[in-house]
C-alpha positions in Angstrom: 0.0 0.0 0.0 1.4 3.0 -0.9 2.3 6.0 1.8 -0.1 8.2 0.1 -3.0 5.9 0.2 -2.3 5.1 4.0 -2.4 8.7 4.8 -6.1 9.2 3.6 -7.2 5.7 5.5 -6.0 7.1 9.1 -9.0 9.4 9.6 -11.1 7.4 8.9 -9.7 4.3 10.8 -10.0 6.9 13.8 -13.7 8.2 13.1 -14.3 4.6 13.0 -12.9 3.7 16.2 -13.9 7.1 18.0 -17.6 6.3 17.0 -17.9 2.7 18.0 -16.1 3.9 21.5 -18.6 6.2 21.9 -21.6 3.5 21.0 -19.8 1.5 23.4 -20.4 4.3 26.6 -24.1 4.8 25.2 -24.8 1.4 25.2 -23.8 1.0 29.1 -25.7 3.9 29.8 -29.3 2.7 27.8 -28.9 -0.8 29.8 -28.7 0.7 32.9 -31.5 3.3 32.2 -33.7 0.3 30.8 -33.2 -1.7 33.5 -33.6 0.9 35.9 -37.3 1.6 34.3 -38.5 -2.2 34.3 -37.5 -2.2 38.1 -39.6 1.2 38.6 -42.7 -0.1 36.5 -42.6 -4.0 37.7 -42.4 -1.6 41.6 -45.5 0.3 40.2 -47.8 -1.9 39.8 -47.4 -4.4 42.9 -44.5 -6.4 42.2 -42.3 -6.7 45.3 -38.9 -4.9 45.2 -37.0 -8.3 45.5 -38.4 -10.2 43.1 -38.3 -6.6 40.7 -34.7 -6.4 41.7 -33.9 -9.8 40.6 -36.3 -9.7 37.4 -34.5 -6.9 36.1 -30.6 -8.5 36.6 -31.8 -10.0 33.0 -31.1 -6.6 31.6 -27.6 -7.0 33.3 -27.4 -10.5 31.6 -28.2 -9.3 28.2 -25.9 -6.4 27.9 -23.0 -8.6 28.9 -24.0 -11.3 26.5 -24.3 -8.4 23.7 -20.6 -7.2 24.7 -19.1 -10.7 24.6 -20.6 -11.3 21.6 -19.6 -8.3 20.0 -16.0 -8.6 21.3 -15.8 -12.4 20.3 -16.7 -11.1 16.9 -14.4 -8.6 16.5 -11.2 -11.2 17.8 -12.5 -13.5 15.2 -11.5 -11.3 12.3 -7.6 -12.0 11.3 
């Protein structure tokens, strides 16, 4: 690949990895506010906080399934 050519790649290599970074920090954020919200509603209308509590640690469990899956696939690629 020639210098020249590599030189035009770079920003966008770094736009790249600056947006997925920041997709990364919004997806914590959405789980958490989701899950946050379930507990609230299952609360509202007569669920025990326990059993709210523990209903919404599926929200937990899916986000960190979602991450490993999307890390696995990104180590899978040479």
């Amino acid at each position: 690949m020639k210098p020249k050519h590599l030189i035009s790649v770079v920003p966008h290599v770094v736009k790249l990895l600056l947006s997925l970074g920041i997709l990364w920090l919004t997806l914590d954020f959405k789980f958490r506010k989701a899950k946050k919200t379930f507990e609230n509603e299952l609360i509202r209308n007569g669920v025990p906080k326990e059993a709210a509590k523990r209903l919404s640690k599926k929200y937990e469990e899916m986000k960190n399934q979602l991450k490993r899956t999307v890390l696995s696939s990104i180590r899978g690629f040479p």
